[in-house]
Backbone bond lengths (Angstrom), bond angles and torsions (degrees), N, CA, C in turn:
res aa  C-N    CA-C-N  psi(-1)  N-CA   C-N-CA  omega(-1)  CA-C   N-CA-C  phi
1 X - - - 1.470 - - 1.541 110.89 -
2 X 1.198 113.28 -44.64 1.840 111.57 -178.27 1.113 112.38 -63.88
3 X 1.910 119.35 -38.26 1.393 139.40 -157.10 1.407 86.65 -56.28
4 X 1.692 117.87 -65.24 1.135 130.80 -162.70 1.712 123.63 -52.70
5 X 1.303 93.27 -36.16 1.897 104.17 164.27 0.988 93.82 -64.77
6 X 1.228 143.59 -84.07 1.187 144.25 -121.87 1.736 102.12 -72.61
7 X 1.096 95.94 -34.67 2.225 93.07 176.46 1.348 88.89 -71.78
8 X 0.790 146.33 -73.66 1.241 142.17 -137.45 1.535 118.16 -84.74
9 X 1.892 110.00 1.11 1.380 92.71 144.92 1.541 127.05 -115.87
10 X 1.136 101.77 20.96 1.769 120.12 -171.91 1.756 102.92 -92.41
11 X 1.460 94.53 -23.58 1.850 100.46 179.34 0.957 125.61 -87.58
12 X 1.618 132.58 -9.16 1.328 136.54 166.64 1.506 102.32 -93.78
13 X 1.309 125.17 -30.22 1.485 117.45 176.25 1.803 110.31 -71.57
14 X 1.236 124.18 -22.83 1.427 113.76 -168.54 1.744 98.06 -96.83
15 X 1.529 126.37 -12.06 1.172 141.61 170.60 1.783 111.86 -73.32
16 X 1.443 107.08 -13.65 1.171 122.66 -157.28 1.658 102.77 -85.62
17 X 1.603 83.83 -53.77 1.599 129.06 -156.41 1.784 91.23 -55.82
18 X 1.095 90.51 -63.85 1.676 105.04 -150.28 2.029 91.26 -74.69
19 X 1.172 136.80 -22.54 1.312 131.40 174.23 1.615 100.90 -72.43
20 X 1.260 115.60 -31.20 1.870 97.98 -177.09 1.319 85.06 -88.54
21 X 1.275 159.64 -2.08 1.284 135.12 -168.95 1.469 106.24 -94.14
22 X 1.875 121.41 -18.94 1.001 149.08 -141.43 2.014 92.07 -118.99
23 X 1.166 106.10 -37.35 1.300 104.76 174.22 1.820 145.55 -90.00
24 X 1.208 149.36 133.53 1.265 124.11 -132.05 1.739 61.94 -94.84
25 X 1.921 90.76 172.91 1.470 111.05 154.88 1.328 119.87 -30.44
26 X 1.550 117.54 -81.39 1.246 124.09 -168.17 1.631 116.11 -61.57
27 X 1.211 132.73 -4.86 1.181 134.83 174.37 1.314 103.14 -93.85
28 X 1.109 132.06 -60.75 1.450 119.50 152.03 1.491 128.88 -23.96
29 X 1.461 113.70 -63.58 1.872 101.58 165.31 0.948 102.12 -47.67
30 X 1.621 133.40 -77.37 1.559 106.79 -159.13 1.484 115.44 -55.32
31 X 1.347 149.43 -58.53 1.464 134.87 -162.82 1.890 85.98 -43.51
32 X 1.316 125.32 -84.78 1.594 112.25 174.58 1.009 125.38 17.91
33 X 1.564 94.37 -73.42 1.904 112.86 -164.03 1.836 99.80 -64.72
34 X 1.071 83.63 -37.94 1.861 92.31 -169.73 1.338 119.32 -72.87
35 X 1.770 115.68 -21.21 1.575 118.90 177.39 2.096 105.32 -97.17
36 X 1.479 101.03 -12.95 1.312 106.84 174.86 1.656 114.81 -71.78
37 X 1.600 96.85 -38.46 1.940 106.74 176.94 1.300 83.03 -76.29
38 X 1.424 135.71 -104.33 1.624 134.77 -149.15 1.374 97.22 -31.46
39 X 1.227 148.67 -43.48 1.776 139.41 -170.83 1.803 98.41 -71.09
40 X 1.227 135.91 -31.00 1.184 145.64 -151.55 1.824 100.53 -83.78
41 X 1.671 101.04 -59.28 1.614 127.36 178.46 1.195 96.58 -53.98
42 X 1.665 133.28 -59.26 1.361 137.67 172.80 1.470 112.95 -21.96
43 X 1.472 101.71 -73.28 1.831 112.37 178.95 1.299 111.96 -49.99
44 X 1.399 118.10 -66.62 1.726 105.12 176.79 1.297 136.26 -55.95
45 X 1.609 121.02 -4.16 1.219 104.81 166.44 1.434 112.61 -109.36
């Protein structure tokens, strides 16, 4: 049962890892900018 947590939260972090390594700066701000509005729209409704 732990084994099974434990993969399964090490695999979204190394999935994580390797997309900012894969991404320039400025593509990174924008996804940012873009999860900061969609988190924002979230609250107001």
């Amino acid at each position: 049962m732990f084994g099974f947590f434990k993969k399964k939260e090490n695999e979204p972090k190394k999935r994580s890892i390797k997309e900012e390594k894969i991404l320039s700066p400025e593509a990174t701000e924008k996804i940012q900018s873009e999860i900061t509005q969609l988190n924002q729209e979230i609250s107001t409704t």
